[in-house]
N, C-alpha and C positions, 0 to 999 in steps of 0.2 A: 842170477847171471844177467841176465833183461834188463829189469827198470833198472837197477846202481849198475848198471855197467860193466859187471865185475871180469867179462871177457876181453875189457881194454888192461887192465890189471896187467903192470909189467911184471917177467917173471912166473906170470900162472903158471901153473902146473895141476898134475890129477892127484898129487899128493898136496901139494898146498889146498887145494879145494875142497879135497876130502878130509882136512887138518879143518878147514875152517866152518864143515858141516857139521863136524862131529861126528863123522859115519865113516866105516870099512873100503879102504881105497875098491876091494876088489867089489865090494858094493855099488857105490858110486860108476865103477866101469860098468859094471851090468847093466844097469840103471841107462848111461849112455849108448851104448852099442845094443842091448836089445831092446827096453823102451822106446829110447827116441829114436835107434834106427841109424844112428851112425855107424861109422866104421871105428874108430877110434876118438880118442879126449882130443885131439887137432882138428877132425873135421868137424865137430860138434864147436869148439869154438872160433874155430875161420869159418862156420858159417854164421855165427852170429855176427862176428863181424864185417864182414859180406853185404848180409841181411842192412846192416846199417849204414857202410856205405854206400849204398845203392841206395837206399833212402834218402841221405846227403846230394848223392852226387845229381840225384833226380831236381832237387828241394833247387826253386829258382831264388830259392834269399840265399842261397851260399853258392851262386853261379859263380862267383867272385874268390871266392876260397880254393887254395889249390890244392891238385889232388895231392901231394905229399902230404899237406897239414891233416885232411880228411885221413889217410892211410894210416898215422901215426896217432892221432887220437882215436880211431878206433882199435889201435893194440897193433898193428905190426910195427915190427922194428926199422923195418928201411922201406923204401918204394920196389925194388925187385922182387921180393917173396909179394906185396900187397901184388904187383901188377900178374904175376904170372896166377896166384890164386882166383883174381879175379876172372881175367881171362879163362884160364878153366872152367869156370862157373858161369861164364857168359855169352862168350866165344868174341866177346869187344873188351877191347882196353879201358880201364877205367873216362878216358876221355871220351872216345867212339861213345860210351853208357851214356855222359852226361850230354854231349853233342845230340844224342839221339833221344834221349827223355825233356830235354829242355827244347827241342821243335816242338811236340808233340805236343808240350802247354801251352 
């Protein structure tokens, strides 16, 4: 899911993933929720892609790239689900992120 990307993957789902492990969906869940400690197959992968734009939005060679491009190549489908996830996870809007990690450098 990490290095190929595969939580930008449009369409993911816990049964496509588990289709293309080769392993027992209700395996694969368990594996997520008590392994890694998620709540469910949505926070496990909005938080990798999270994880990633917040890497982006920090990164001063893509000061220039707007947050909708970053939003949608890391796998959400519109900018409101990216903005409010993030927010949640942040308590700043994707711009506040980068406005406040690009002083900082």
């Amino acid at each position: 899911m990490g290095e190929e990307r595969g939580y930008a993957q449009e369409g993911l789902s816990l049964a496509g993933l588990a289709e293309q492990l080769g392993t027992p969906e209700y395996r694969l869940r368990r594996v997520i929720n008590q392994g890694l400690g998620h709540r469910n197959f949505n926070a496990y992968v909005n938080g990798l892609r999270l994880a990633e734009a917040k890497r982006r939005l920090a990164d001063p060679a893509q000061r220039q790239l707007p947050v909708l491009s970053i939003a949608l190549d890391v796998g959400f489908g519109s900018i409101g689900p990216f903005n409010r996830a993030f927010k949640a996870n942040t308590g700043l809007t994707p711009t506040e992120f980068r406005h406040q990690r690009l002083a900082e450098s």
